[in-house]
Backbone bond lengths (Angstrom), bond angles and torsions (degrees), N, CA, C in turn:
res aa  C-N    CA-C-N  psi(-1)  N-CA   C-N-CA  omega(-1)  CA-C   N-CA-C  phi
1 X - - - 1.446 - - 1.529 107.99 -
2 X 1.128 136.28 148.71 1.392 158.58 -150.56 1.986 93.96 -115.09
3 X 1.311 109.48 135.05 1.357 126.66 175.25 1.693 103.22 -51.55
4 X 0.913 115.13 -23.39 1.158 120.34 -163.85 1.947 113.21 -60.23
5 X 1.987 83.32 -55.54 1.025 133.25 -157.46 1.630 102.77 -64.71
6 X 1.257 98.18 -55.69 1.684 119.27 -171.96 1.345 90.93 -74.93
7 X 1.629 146.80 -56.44 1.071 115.65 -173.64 1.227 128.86 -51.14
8 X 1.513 107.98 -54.43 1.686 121.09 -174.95 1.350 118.10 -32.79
9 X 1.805 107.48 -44.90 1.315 106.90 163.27 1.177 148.94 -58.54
10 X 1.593 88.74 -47.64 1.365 84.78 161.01 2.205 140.81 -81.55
11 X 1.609 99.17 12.40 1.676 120.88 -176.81 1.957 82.84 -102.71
12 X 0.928 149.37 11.69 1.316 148.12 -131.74 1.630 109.42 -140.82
13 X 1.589 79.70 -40.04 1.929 105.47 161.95 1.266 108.32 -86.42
14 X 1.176 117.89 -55.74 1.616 137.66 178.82 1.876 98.84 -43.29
15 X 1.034 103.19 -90.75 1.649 87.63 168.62 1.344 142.77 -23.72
16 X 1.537 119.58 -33.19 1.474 126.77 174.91 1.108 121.27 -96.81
17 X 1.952 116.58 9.48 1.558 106.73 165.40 1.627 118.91 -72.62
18 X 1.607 100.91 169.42 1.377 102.17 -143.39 1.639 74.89 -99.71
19 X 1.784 117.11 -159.80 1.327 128.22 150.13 1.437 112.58 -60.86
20 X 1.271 143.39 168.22 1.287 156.36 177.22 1.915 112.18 -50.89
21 X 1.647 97.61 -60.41 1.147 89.48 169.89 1.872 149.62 -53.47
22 X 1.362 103.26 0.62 1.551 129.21 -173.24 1.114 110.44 -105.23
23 X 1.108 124.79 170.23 1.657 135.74 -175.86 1.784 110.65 -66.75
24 X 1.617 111.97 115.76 1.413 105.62 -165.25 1.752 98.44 -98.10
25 X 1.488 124.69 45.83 1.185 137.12 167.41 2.011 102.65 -48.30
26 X 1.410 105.76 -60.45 1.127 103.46 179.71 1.905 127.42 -66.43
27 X 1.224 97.03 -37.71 1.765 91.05 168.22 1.467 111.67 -81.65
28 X 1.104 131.13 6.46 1.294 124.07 141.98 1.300 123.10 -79.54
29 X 1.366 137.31 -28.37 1.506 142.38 171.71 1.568 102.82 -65.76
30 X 1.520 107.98 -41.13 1.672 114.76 -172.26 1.633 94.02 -38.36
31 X 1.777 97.57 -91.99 1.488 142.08 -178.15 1.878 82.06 -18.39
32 X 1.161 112.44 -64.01 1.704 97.31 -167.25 1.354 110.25 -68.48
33 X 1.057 141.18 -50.00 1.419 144.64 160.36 1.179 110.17 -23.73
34 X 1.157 113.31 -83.23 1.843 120.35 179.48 1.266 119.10 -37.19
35 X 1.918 115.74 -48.12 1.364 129.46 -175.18 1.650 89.07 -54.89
36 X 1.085 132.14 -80.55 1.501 123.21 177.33 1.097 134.49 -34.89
37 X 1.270 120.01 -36.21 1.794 112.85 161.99 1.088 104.74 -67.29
38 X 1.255 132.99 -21.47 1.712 116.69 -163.92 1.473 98.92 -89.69
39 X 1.616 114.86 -26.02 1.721 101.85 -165.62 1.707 88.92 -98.69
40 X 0.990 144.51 -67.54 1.698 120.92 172.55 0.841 122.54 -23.18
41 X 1.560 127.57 -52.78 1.910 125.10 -176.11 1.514 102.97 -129.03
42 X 1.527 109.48 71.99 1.131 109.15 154.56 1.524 145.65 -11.53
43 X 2.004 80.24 -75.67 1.757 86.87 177.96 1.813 109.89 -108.76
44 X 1.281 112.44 66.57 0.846 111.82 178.32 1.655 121.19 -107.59
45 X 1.597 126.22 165.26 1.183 85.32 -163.16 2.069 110.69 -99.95
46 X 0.672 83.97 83.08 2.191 107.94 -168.65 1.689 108.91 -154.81
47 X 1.660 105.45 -24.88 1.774 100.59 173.69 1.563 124.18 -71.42
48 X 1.153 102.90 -9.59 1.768 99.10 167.82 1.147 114.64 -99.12
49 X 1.754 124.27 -24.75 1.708 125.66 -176.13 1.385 76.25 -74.75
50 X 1.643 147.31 -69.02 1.317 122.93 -144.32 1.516 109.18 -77.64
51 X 1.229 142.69 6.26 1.503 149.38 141.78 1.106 125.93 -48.90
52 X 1.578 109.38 -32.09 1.726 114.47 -170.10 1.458 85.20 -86.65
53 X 1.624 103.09 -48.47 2.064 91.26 -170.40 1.548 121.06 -62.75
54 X 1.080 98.25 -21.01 1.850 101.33 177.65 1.297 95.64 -82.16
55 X 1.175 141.81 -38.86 1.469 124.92 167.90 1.253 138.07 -79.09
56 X 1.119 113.82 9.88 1.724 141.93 179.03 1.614 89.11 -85.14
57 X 1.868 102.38 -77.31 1.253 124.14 -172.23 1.705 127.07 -33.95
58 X 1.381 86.74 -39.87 1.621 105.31 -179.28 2.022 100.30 -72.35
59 X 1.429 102.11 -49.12 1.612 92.39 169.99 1.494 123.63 -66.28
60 X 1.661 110.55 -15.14 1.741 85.67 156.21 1.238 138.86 -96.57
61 X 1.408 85.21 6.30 1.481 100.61 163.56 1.841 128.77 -68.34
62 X 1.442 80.01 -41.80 1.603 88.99 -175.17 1.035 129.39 -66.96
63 X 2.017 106.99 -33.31 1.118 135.92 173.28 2.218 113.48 -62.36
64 X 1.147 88.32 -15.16 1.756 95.86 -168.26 1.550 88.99 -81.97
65 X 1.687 121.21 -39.78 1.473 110.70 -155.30 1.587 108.04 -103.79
66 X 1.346 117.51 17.90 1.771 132.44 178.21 1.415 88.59 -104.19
């Protein structure tokens, strides 16, 4: 699969999370998605946009369990 490829998917999840209060099924698919583009194509240039989204993602996470 092409960097390309693996990101989209994983911004694809990233797009369909809900507000906090709803089922965070999808920012967990994100966060895993992304985590994989970033460790296959490191230095590619999509491994820092999918860093910000895994770290977005992870805050709606956090925000669901406060």
């Amino acid at each position: 699969m092409r960097p390309i490829a693996q990101f989209l998917i994983g911004s694809a999840y990233y797009e369909r999370i809900a507000d906090v209060s709803r089922d965070q099924g999808q920012t967990e698919k994100a966060i895993a998605a992304l985590e994989e583009s970033r460790a296959k194509y490191p230095d590619s240039e999509y491994a820092q946009n999918a860093k910000k989204k895994i770290e977005m993602a992870r805050d709606q996470l956090a925000a669901r369990k406060c």
